[in-house]
GUPA-61446 format. One record per residue: residue number from 1; residue in one letter; chain; x, y, z of N, C-alpha, C in turn. Coordinates in steps of 0.05 Angstrom, whole numbers, plus 32768, in hexadecimal, padded with zeros to 4 digits. Layout:
REM GUPA-61446
nr->NUM rest->A kette->A n_px->X n_py->Y n_pz->Z ca_px->X ca_py->Y ca_pz->Z c_px->X c_py->Y c_pz->Z $
...
REM end
This chain:
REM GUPA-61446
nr->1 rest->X kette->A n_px->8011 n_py->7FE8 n_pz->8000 ca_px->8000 ca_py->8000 ca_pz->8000 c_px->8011 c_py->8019 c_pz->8000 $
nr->2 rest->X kette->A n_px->8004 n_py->8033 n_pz->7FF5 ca_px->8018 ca_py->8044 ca_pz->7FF7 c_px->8012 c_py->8056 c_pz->8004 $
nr->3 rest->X kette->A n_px->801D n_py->806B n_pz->800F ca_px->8019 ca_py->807B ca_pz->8021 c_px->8015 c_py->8093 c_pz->8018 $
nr->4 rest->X kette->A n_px->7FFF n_py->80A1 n_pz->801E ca_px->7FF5 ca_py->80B6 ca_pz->801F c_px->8001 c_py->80D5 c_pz->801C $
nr->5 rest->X kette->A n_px->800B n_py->80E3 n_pz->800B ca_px->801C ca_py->80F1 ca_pz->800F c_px->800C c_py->8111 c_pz->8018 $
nr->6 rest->X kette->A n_px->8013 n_py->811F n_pz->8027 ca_px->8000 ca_py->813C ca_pz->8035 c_px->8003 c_py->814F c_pz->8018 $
nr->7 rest->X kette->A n_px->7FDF n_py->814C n_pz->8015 ca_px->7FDB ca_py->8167 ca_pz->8009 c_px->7FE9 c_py->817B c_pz->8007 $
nr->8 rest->X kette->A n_px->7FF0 n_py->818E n_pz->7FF2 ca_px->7FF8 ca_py->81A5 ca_pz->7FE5 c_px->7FEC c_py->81B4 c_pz->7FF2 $
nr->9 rest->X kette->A n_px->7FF9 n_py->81CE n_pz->8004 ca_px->7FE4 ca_py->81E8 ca_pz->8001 c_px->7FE1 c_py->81EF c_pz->7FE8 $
nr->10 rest->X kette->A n_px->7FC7 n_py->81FD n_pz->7FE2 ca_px->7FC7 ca_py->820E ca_pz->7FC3 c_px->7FBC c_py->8226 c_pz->7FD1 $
nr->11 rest->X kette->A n_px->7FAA n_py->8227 n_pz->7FEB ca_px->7F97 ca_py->8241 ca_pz->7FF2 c_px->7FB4 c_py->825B c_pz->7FEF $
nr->12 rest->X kette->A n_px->7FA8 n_py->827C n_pz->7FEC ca_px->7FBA ca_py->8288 ca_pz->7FE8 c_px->7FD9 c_py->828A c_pz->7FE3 $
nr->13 rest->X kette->A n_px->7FE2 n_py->829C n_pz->7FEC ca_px->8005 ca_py->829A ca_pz->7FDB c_px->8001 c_py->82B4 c_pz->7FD7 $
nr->14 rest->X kette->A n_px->801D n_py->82B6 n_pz->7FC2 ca_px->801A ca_py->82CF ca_pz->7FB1 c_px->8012 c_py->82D3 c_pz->7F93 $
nr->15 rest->X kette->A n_px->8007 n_py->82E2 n_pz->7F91 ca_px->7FF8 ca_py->82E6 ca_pz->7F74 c_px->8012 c_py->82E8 c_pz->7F62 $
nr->16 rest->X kette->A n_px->8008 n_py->82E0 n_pz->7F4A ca_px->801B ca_py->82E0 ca_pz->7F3C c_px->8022 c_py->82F8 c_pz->7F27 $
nr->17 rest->X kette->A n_px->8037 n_py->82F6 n_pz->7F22 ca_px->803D ca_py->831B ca_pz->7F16 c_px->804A c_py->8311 c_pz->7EF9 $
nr->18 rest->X kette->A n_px->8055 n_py->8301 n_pz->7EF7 ca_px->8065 ca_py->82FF ca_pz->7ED9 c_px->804E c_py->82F3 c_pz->7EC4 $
nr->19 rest->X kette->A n_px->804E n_py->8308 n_pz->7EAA ca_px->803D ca_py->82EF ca_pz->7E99 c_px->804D c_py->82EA c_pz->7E7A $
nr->20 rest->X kette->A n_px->804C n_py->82D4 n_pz->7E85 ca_px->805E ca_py->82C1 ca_pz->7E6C c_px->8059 c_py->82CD c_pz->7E4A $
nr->21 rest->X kette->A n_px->8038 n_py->82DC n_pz->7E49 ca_px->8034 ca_py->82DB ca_pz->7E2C c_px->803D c_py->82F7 c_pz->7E23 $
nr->22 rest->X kette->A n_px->8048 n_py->8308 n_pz->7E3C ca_px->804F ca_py->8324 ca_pz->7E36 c_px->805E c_py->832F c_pz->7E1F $
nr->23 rest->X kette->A n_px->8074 n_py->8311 n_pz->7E1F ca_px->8088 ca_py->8315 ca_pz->7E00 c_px->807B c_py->8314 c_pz->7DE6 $
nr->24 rest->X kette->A n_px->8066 n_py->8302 n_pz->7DE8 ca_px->8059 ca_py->82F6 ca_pz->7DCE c_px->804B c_py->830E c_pz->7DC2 $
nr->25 rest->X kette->A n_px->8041 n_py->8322 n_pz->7DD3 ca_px->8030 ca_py->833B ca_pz->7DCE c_px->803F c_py->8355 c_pz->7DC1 $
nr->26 rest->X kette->A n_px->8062 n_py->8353 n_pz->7DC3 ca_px->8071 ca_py->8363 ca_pz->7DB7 c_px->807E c_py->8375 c_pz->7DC6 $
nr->27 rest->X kette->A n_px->8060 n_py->8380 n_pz->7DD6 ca_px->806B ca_py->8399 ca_pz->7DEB c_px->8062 c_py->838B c_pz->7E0C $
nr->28 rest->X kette->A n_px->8075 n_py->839C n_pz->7E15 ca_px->8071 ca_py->838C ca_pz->7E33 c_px->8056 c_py->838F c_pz->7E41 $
nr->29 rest->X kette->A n_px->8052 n_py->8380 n_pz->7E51 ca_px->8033 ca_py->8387 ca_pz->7E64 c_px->802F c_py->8391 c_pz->7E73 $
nr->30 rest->X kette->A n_px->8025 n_py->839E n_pz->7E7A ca_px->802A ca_py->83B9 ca_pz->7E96 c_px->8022 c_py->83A9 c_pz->7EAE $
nr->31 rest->X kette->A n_px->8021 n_py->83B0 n_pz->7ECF ca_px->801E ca_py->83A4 ca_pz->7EDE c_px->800B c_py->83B2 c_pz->7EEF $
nr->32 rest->X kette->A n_px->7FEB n_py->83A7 n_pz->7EF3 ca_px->7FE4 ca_py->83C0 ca_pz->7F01 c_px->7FEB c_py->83B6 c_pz->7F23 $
nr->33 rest->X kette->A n_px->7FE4 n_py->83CF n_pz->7F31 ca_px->7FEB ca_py->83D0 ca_pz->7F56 c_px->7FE6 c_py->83A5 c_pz->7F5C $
nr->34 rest->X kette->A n_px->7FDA n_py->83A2 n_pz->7F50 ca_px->7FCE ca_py->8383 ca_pz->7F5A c_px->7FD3 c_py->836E c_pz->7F52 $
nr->35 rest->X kette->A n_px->7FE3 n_py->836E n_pz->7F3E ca_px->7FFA ca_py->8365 ca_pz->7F32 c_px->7FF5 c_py->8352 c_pz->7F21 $
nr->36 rest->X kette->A n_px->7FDB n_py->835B n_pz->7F10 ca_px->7FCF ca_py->8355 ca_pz->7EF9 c_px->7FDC c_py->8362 c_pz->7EE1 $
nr->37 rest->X kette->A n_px->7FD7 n_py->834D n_pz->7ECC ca_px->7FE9 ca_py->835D ca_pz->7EB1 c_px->7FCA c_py->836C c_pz->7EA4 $
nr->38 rest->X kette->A n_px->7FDC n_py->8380 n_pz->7EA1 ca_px->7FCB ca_py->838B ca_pz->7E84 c_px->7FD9 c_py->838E c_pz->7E6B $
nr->39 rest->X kette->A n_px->7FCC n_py->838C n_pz->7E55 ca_px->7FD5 ca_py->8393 ca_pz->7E37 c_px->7FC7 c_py->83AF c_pz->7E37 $
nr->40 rest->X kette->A n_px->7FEB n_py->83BA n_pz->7E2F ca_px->7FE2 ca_py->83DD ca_pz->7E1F c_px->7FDC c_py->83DE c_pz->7E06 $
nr->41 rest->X kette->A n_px->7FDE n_py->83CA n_pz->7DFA ca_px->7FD7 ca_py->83CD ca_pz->7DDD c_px->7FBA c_py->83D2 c_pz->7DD0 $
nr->42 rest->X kette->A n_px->7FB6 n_py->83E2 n_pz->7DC0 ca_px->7F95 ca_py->83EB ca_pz->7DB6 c_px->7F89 c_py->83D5 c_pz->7DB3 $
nr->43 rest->X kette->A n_px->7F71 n_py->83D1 n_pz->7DBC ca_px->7F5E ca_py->83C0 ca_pz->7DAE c_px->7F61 c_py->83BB c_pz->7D90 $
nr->44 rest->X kette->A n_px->7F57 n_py->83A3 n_pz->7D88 ca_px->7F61 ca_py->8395 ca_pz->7D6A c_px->7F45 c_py->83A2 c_pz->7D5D $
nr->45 rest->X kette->A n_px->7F3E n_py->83A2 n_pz->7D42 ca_px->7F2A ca_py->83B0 ca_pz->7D39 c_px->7F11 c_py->83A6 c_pz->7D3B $
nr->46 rest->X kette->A n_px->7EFC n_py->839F n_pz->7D45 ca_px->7EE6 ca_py->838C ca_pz->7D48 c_px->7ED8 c_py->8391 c_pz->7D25 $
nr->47 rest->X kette->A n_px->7EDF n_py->839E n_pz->7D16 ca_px->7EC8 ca_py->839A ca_pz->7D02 c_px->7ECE c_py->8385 c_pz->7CEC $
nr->48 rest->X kette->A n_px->7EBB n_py->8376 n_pz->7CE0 ca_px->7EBD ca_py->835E ca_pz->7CCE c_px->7EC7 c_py->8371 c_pz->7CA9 $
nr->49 rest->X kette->A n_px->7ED0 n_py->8367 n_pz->7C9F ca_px->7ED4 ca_py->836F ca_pz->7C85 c_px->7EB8 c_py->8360 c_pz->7C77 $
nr->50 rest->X kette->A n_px->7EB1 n_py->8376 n_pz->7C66 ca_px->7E98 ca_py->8374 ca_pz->7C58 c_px->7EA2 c_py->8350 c_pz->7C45 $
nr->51 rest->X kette->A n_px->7E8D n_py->8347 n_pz->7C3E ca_px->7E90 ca_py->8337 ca_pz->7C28 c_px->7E99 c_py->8342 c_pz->7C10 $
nr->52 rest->X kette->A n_px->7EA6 n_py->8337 n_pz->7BFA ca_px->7EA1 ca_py->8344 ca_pz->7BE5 c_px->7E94 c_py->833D c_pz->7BD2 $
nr->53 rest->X kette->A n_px->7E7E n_py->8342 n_pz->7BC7 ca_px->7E65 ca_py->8343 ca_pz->7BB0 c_px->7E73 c_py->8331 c_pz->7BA2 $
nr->54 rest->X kette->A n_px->7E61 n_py->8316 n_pz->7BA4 ca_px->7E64 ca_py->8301 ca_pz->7B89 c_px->7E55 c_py->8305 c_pz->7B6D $
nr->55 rest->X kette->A n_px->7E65 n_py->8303 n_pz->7B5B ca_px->7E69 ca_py->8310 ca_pz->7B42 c_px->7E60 c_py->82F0 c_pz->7B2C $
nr->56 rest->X kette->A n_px->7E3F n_py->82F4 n_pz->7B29 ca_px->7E35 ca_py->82DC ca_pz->7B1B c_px->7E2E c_py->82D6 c_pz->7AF0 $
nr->57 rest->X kette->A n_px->7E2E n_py->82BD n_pz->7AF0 ca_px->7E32 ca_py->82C5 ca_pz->7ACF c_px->7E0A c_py->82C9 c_pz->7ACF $
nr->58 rest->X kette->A n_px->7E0F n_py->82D0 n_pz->7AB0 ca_px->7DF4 ca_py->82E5 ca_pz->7AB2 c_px->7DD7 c_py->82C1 c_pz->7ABB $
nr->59 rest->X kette->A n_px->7DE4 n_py->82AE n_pz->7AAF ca_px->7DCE ca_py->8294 ca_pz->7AC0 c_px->7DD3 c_py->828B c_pz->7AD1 $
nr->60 rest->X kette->A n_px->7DCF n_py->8284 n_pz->7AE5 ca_px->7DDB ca_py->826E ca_pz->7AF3 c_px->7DCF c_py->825F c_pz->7AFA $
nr->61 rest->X kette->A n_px->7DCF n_py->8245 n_pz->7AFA ca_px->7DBA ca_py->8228 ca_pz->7AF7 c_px->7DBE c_py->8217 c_pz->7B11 $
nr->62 rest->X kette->A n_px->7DA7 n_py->8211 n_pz->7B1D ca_px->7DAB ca_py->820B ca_pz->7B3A c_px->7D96 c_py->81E4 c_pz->7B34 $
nr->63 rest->X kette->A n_px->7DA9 n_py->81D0 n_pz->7B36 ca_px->7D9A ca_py->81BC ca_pz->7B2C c_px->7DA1 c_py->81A8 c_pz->7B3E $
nr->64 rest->X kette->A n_px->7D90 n_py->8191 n_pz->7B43 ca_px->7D88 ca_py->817C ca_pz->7B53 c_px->7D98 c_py->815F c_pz->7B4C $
nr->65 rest->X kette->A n_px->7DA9 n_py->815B n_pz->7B5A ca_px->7DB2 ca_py->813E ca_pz->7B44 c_px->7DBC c_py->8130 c_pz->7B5A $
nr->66 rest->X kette->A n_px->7DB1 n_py->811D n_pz->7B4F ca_px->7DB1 ca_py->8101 ca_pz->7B64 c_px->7DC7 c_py->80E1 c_pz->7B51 $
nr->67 rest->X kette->A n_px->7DC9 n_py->80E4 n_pz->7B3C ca_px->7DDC ca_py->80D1 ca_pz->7B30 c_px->7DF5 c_py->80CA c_pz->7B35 $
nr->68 rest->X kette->A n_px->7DFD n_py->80B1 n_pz->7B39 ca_px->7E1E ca_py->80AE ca_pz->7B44 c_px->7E2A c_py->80B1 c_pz->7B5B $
nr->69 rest->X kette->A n_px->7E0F n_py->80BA n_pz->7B6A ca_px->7E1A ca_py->80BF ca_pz->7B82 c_px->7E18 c_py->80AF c_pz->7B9A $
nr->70 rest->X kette->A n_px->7E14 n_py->809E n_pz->7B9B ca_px->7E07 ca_py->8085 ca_pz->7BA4 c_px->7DEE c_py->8085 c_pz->7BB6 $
nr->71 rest->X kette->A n_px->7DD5 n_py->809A n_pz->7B9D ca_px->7DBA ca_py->8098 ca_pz->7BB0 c_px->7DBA c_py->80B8 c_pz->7BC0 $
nr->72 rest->X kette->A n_px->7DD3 n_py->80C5 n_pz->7BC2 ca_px->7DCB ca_py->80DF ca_pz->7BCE c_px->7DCC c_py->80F5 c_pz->7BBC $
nr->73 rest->X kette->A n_px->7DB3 n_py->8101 n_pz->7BC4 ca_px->7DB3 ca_py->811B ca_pz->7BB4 c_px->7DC3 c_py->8134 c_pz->7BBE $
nr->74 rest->X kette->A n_px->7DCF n_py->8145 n_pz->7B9F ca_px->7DDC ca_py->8155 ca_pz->7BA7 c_px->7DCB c_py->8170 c_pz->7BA0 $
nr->75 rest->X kette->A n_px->7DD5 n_py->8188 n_pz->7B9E ca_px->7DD1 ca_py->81A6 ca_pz->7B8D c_px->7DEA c_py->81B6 c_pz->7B87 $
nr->76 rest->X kette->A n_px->7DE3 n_py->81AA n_pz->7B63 ca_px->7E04 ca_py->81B7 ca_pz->7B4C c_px->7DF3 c_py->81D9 c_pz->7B47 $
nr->77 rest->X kette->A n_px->7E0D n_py->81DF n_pz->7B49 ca_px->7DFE ca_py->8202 ca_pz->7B44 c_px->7E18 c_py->8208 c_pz->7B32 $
nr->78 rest->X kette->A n_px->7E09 n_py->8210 n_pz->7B15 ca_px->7E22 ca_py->8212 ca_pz->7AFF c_px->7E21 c_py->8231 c_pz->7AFB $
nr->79 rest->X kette->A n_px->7E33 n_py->823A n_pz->7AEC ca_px->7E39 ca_py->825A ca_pz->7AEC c_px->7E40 c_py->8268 c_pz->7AF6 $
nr->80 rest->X kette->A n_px->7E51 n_py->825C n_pz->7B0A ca_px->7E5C ca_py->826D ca_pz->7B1A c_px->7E7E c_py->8272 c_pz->7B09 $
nr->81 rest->X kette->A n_px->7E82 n_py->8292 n_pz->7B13 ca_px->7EA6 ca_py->8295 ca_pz->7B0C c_px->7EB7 c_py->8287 c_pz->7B11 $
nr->82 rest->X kette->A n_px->7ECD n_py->8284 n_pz->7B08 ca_px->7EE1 ca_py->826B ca_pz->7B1F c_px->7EEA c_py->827E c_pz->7B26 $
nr->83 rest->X kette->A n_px->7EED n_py->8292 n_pz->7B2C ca_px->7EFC ca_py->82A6 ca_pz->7B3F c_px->7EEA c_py->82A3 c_pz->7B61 $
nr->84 rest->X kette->A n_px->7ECD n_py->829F n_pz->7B57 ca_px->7EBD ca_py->82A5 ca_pz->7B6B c_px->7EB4 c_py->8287 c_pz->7B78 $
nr->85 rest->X kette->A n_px->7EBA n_py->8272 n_pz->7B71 ca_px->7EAB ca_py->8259 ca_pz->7B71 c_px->7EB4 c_py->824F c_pz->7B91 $
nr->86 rest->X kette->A n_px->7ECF n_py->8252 n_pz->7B8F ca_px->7ED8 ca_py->8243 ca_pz->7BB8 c_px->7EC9 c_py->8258 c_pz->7BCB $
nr->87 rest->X kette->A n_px->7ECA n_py->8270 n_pz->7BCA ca_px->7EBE ca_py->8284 ca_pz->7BD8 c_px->7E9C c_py->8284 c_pz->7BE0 $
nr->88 rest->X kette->A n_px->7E93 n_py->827D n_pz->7BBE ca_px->7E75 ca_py->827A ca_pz->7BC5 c_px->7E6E c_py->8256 c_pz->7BD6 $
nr->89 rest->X kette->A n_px->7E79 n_py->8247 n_pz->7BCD ca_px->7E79 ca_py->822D ca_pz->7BDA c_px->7E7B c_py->8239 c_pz->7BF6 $
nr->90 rest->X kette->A n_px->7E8E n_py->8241 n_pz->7C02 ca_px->7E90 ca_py->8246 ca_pz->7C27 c_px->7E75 c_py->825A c_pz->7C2E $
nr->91 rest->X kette->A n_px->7E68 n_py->8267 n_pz->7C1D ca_px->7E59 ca_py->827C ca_pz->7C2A c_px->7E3F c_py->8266 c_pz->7C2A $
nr->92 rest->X kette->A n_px->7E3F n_py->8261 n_pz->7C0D ca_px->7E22 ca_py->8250 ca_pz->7C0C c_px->7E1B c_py->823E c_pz->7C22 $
nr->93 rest->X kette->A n_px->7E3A n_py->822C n_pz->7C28 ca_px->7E3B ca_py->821E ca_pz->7C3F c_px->7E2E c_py->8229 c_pz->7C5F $
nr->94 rest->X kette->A n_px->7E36 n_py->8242 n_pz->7C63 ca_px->7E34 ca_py->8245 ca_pz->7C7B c_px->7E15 c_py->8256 c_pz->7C7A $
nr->95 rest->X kette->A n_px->7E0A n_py->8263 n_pz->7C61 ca_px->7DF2 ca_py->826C ca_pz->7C58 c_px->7DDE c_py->824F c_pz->7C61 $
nr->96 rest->X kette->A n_px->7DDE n_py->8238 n_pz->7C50 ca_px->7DCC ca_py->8230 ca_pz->7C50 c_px->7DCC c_py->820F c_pz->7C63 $
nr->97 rest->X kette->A n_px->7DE5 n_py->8214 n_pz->7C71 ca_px->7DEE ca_py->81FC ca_pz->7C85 c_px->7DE7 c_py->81E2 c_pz->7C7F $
nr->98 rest->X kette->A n_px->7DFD n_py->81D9 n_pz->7C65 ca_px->7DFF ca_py->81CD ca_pz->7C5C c_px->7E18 c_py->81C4 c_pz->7C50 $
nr->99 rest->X kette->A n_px->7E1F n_py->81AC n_pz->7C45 ca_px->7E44 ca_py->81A8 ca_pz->7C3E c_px->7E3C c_py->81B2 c_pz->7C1D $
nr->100 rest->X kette->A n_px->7E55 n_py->81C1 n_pz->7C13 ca_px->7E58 ca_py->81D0 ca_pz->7BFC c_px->7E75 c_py->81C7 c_pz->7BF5 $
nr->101 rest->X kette->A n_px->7E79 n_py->81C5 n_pz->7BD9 ca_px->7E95 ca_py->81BE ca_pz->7BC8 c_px->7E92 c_py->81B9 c_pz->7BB5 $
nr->102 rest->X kette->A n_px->7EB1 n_py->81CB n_pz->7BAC ca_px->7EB1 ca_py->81D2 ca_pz->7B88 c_px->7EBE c_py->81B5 c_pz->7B7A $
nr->103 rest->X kette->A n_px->7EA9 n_py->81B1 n_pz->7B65 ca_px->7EB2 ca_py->819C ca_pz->7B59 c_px->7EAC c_py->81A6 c_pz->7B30 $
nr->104 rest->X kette->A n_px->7EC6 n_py->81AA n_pz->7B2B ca_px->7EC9 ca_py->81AC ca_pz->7B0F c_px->7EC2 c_py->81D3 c_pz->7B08 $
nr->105 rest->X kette->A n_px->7EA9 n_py->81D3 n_pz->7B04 ca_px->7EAA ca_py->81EB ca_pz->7B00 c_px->7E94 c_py->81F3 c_pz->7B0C $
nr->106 rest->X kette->A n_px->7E82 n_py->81D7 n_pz->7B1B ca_px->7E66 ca_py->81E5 ca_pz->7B2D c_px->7E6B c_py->81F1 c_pz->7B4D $
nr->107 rest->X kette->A n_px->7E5A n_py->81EE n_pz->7B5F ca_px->7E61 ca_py->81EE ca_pz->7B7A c_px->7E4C c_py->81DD c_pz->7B7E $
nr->108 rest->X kette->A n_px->7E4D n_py->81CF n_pz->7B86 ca_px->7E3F ca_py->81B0 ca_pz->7B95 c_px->7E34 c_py->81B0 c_pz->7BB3 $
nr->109 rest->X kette->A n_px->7E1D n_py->81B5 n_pz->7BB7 ca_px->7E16 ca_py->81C1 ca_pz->7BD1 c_px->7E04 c_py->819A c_pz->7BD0 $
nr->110 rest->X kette->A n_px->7E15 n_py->818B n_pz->7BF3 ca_px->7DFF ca_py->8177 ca_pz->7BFE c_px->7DE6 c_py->8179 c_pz->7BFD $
nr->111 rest->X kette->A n_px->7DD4 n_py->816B n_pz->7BFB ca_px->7DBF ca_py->8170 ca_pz->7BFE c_px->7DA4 c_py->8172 c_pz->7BE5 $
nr->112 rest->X kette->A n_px->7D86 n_py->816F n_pz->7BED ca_px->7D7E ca_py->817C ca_pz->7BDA c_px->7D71 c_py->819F c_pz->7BDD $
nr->113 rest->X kette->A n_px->7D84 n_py->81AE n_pz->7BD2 ca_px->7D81 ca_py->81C6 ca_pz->7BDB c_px->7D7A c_py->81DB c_pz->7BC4 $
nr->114 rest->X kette->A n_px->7D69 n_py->81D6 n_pz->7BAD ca_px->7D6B ca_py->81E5 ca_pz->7B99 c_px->7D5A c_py->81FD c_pz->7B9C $
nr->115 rest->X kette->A n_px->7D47 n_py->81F5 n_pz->7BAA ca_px->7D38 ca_py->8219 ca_pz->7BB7 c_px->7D47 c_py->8226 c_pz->7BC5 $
nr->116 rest->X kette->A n_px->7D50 n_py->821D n_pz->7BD8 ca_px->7D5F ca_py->822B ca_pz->7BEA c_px->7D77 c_py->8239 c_pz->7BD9 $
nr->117 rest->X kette->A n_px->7D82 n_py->822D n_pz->7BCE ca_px->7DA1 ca_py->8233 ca_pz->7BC5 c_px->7D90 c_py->8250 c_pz->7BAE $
nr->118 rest->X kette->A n_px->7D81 n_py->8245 n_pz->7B9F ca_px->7D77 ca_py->825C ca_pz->7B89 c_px->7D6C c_py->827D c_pz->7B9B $
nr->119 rest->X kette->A n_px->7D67 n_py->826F n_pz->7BAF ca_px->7D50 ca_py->8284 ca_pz->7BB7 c_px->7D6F c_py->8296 c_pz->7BC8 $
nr->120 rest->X kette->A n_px->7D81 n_py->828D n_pz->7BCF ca_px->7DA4 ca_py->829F ca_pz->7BDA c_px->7DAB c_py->82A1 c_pz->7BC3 $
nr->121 rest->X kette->A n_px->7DB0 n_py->829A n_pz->7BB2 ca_px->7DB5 ca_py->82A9 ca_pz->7B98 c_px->7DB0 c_py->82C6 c_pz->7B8F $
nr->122 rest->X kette->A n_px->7D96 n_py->82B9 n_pz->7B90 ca_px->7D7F ca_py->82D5 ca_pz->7B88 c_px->7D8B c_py->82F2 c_pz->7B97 $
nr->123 rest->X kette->A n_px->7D8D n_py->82E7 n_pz->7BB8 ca_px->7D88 ca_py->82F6 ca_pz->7BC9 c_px->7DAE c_py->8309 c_pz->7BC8 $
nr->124 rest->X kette->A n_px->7DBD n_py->82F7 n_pz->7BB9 ca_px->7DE0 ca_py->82FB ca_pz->7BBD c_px->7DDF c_py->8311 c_pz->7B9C $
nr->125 rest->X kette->A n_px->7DCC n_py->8312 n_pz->7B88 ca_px->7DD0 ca_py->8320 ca_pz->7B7B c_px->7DCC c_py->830D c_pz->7B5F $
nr->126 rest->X kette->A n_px->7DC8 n_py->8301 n_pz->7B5C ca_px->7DCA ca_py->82EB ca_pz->7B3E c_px->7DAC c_py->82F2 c_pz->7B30 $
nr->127 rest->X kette->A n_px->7DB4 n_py->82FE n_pz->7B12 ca_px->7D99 ca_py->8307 ca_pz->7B0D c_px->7D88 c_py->82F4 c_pz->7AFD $
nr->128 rest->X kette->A n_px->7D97 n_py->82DE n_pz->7AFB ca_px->7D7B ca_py->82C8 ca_pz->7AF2 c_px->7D8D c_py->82B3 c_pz->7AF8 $
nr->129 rest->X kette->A n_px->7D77 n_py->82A2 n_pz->7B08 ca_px->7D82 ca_py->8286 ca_pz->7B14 c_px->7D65 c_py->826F c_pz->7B08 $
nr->130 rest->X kette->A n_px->7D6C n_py->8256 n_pz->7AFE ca_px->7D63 ca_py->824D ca_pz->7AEC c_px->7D69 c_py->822F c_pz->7B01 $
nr->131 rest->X kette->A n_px->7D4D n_py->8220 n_pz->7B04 ca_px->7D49 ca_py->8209 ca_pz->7B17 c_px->7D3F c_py->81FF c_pz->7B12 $
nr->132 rest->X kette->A n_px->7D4C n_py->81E5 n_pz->7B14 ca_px->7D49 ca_py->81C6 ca_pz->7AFD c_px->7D54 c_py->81B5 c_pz->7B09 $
REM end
């Protein structure tokens, strides 16, 4: 059997004054009376950068296809730019919470989603969306 070794104090002590991440921040950390760190550095900028306007060909065809896939339906949405195609895949994704990926020259959204996907289209600026 082994023997029992006496508990650690942990109740008070002294507070601690050094903080390790002070280098990582560039400039040193000030110390207030209580010997808490503060950062003097400005707040970081809280505002989001706008999106930038996806730029659609004058059709874009939002269609239902279930072939080859073994039984699951997808939604191919053709006409899109290839400048714009990875970009709109992540928005559509997180738009219509659903798995999205560029395959060839469509964007391939899981699911059967062809209202949904047409009707964010519409709403992203695409002046004729065509569902089939």
């Amino acid at each position: 059997m082994s023997k029992r070794s006496k508990p650690i104090d942990t109740s008070g002590g002294a507070k601690l004054t050094h903080n390790p991440f002070a280098a990582l921040a560039g400039t040193p950390a000030a110390a207030t009376p209580d010997g808490a760190a503060v950062d003097e550095r400005p707040p970081a900028s809280t505002h989001s950068e706008e999106p930038v306007p996806l730029r659609f060909a004058p059709k874009v065809v939002v269609r239902r296809e279930k072939k080859g896939r073994g039984g699951k339906t997808v939604t191919r949405i053709a006409g899109i730019g290839a400048e714009h195609r990875e970009e709109l895949a992540g928005r559509m994704k997180s738009a219509l919470g659903c798995g999205a990926l560029v395959e060839g020259e469509d964007v391939v959204l899981l699911g059967a989603l062809v209202d949904r996907a047409a009707d964010w289209l519409e709403s992203q600026g695409a002046k004729r969306v065509v569902r089939s």
